[in-house]
DRENDO-1510 file (C-alpha; in Angstrom, 1 decimal, always signed):
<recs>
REC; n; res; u; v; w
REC; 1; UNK; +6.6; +3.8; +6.7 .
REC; 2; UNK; +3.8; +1.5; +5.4 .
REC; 3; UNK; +4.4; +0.9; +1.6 .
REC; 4; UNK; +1.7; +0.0; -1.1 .
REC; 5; UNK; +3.1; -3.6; -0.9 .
REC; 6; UNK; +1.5; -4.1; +2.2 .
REC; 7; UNK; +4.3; -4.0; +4.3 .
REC; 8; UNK; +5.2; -1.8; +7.4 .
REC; 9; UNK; +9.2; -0.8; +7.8 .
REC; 10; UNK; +10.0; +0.7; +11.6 .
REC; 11; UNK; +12.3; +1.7; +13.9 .
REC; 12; UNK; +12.3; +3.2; +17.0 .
REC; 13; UNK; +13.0; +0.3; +19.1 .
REC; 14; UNK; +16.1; -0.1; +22.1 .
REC; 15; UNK; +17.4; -3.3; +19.7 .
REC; 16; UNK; +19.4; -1.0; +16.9 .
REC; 17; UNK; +17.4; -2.7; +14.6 .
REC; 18; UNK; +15.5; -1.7; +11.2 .
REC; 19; UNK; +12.5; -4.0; +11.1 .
REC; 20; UNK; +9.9; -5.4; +8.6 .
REC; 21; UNK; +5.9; -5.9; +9.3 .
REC; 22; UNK; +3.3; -7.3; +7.4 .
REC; 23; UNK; +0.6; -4.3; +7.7 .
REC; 24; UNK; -2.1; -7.0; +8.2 .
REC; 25; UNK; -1.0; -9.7; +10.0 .
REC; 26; UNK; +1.7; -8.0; +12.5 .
REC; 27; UNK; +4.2; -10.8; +11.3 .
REC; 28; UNK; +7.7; -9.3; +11.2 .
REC; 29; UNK; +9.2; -10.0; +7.8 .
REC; 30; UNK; +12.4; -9.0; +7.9 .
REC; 31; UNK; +15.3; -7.2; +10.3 .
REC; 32; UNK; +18.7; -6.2; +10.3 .
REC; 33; UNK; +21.3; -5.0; +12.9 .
REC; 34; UNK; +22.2; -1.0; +12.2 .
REC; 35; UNK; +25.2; +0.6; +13.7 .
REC; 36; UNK; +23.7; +3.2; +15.8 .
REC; 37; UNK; +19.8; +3.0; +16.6 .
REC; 38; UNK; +17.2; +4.1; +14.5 .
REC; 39; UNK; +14.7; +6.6; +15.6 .
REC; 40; UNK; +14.1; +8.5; +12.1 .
REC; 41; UNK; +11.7; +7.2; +9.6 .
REC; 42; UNK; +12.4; +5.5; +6.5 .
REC; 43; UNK; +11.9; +6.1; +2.8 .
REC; 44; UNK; +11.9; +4.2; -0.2 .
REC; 45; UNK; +12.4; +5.0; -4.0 .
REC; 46; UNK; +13.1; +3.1; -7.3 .
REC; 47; UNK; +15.8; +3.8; -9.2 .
REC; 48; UNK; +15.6; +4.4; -13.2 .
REC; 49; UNK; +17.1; +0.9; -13.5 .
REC; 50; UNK; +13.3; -0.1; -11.7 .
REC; 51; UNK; +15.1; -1.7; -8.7 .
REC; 52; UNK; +13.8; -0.4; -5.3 .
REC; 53; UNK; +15.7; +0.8; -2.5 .
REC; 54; UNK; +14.9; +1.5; +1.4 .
REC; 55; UNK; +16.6; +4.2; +3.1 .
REC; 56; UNK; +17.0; +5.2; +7.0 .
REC; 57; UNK; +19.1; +7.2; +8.8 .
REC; 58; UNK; +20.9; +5.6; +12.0 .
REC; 59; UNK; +21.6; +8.9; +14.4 .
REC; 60; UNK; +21.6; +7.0; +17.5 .
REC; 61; UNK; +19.8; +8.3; +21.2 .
REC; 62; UNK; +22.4; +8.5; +24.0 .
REC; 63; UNK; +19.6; +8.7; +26.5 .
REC; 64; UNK; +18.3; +5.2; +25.6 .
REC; 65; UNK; +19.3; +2.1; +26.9 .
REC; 66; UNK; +20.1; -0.3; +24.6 .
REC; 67; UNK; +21.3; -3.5; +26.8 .
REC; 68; UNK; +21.9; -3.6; +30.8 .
REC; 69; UNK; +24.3; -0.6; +31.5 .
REC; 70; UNK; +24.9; +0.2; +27.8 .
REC; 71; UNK; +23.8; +3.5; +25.7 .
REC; 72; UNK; +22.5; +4.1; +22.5 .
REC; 73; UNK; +25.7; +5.5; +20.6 .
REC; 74; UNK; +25.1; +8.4; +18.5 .
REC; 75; UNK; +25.8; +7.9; +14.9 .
REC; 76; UNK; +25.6; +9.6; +11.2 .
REC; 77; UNK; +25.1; +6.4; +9.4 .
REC; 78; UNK; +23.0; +6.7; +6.3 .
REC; 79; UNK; +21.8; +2.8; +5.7 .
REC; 80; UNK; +20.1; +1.5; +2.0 .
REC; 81; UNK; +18.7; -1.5; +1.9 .
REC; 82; UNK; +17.8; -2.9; -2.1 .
REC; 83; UNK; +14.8; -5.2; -2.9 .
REC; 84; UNK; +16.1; -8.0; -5.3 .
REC; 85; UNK; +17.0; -6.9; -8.9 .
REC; 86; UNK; +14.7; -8.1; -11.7 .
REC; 87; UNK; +16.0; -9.6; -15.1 .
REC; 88; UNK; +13.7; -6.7; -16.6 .
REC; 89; UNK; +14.1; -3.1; -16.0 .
REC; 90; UNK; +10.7; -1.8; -15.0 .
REC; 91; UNK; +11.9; +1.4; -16.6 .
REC; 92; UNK; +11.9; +0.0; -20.2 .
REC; 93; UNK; +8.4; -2.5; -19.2 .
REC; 94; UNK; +5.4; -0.7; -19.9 .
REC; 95; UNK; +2.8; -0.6; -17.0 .
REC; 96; UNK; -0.7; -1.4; -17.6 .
REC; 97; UNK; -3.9; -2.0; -16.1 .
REC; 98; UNK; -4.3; -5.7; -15.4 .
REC; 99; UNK; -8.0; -7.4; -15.3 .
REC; 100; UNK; -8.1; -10.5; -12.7 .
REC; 101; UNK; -9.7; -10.7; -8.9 .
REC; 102; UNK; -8.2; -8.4; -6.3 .
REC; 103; UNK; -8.2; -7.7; -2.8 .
REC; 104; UNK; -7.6; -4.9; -0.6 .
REC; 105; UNK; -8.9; -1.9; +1.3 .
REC; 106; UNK; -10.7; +1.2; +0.9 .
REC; 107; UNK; -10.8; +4.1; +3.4 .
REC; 108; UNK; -14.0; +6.3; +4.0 .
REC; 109; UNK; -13.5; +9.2; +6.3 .
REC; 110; UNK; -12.4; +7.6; +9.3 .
REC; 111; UNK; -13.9; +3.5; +8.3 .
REC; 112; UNK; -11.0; +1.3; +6.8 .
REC; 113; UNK; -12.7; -1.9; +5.4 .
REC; 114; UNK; -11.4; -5.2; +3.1 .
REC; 115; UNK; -12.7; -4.6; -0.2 .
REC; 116; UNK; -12.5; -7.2; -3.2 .
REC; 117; UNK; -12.6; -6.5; -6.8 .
REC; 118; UNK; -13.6; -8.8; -10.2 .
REC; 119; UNK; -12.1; -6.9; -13.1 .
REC; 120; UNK; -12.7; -7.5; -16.6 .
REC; 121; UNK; -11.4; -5.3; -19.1 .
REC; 122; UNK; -12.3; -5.3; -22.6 .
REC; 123; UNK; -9.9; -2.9; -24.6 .
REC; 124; UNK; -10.2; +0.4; -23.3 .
REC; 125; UNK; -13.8; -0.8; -20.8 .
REC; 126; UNK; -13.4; -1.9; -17.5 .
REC; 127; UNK; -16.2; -3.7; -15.4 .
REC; 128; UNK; -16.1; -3.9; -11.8 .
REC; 129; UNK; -17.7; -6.3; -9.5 .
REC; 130; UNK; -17.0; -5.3; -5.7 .
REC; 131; UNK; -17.7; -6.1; -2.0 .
REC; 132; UNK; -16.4; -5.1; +1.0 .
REC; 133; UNK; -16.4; -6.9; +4.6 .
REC; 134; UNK; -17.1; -6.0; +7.7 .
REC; 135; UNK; -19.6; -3.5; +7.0 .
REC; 136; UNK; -21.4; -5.0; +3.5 .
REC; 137; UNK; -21.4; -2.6; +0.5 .
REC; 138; UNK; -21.5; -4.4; -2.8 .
REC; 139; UNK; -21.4; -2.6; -5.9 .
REC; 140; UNK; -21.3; -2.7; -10.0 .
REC; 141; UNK; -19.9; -0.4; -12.3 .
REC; 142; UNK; -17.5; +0.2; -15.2 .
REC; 143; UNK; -14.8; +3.0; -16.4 .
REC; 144; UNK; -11.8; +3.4; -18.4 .
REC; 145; UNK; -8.4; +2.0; -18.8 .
REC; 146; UNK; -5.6; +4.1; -20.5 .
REC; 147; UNK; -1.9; +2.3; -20.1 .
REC; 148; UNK; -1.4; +2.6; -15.7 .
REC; 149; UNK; -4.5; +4.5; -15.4 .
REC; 150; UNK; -8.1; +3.4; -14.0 .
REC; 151; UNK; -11.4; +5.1; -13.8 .
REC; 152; UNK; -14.4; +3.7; -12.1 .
REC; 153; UNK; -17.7; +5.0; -11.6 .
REC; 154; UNK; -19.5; +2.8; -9.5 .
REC; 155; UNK; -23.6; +2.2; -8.0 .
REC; 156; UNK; -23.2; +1.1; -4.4 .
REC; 157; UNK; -25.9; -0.5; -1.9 .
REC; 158; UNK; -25.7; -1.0; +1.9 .
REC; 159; UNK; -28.6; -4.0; +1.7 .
REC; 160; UNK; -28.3; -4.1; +5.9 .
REC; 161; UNK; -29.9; -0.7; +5.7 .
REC; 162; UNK; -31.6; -0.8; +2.1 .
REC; 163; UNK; -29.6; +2.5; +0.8 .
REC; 164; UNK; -26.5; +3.4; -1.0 .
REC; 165; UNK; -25.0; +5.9; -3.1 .
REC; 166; UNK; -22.3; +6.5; -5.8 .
REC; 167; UNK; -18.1; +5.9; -6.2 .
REC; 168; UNK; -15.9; +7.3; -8.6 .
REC; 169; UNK; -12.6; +5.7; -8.2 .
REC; 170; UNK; -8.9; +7.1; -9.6 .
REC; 171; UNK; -6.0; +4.7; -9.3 .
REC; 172; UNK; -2.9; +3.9; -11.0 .
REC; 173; UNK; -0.9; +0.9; -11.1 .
REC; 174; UNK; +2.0; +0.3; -8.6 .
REC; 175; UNK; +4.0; -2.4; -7.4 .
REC; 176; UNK; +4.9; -3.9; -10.1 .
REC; 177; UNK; +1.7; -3.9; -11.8 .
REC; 178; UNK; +0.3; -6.0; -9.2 .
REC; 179; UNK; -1.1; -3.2; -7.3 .
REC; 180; UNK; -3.9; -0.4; -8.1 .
REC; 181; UNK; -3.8; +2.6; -5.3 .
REC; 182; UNK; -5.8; +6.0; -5.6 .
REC; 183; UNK; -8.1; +7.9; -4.7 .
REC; 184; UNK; -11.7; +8.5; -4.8 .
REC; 185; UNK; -15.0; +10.7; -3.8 .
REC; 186; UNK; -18.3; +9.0; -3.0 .
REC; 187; UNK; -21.6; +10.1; -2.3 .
REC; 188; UNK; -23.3; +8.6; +0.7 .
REC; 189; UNK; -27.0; +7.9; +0.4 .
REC; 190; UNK; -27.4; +6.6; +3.7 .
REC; 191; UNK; -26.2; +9.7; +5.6 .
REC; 192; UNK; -28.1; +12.1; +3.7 .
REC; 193; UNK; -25.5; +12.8; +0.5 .
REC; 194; UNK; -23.0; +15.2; +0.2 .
REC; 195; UNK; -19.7; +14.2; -1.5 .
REC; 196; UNK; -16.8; +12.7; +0.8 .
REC; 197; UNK; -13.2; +11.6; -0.4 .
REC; 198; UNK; -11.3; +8.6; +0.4 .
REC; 199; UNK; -8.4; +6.5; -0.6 .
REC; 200; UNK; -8.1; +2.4; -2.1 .
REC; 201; UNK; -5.6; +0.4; -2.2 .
REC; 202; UNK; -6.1; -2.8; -3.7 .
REC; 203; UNK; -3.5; -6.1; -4.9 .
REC; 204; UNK; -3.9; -8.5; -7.7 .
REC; 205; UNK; -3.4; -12.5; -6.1 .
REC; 206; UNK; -1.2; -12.8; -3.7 .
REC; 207; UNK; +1.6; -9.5; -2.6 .
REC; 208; UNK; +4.7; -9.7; -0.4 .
REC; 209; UNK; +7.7; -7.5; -0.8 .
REC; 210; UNK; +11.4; -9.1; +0.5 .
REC; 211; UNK; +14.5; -6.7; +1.6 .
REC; 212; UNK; +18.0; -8.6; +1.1 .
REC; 213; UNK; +21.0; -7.5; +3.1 .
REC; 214; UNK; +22.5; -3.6; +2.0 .
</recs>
């Protein structure tokens, strides 16, 4: 399970372990010893209180090996695991579209590239600035801001190939409000037009989520 934080939670292994990866760096985060292995995936909700729990289901293999000599036990363990409580219930906060610079990715058909944003906001306006790495697309355009919601419509040009095309990006806010994730469609000047759709994800300064102990 990869959540919009940016962070990969897995299973799977021969160690009975439920384990924690950062989704672009490979560093493990976080783990913690289960009572039977884990081979399901895991999921993760918030509660109405706004705190945010992950879930996994520890069944066990008795065809694996776990140590020399040893099995998997079987098991119908049901594990939670909470991310720290806030002092403010995200329940009763109110989330809104932040301006500020962010970074992240956007996905294009098959093409995942590092994107950042500069977004200015003006009551109900917002101006994008954006770039992506990589492959270089730069682009300007503006949109509208209503409370978690964002709108973009967006002129893009590929200067290595002197072409480009138009984005219309629909996120929402997530994490927090440190987050924007959506999705959008794009026409693609360079590769004769037609309108494709694609995902963004994208994370305002720096993002990191931590689990504590169940």
């Amino acid at each position: 399970m990869t959540t919009a934080g940016g962070v990969v939670f897995a299973g799977g292994a021969v160690d009975s372990r439920l384990h924690a990866f950062d989704v672009e760096t490979g560093e493990e985060l976080w783990s913690a010893q289960l009572p039977a292995g884990v081979h399901a995936s895991p999921m993760t909700y918030v509660s109405a209180s706004g705190r945010q729990f992950v879930v996994v289901a520890a069944g066990g293999h008795r065809e694996l090996h776990v140590r020399a000599g040893d099995f998997d036990k079987a098991g119908d363990y049901i594990v939670a695991f909470a991310l720290p409580s806030s002092t403010h219930s995200r329940a009763s906060s109110r989330s809104v579209v932040k301006a500020g610079h962010y970074t992240g990715h956007i996905l294009l058909d098959r093409t995942r590239l590092r994107m950042t944003w500069d977004l200015t906001i003006t009551g109900k306006t917002a101006v994008v600035a954006l770039e992506t790495s990589g492959i270089r697309v730069v682009g300007n355009g503006k949109g509208r801001v209503s409370s978690d919601t964002l709108s973009l419509d967006v002129d893009w040009r590929f200067p290595a190939q002197n072409c480009g095309g138009t984005l219309r990006l629909e996120g929402n806010t997530a994490n927090h409000d440190t987050a924007i994730v959506g999705e959008l469609s794009y026409v693609d000047g360079c590769a004769g037009g037609g309108t494709k759709p694609g995902t963004f994800a994208m994370w305002k300064d720096q993002r990191r989520e931590t689990v504590i102990a169940p």
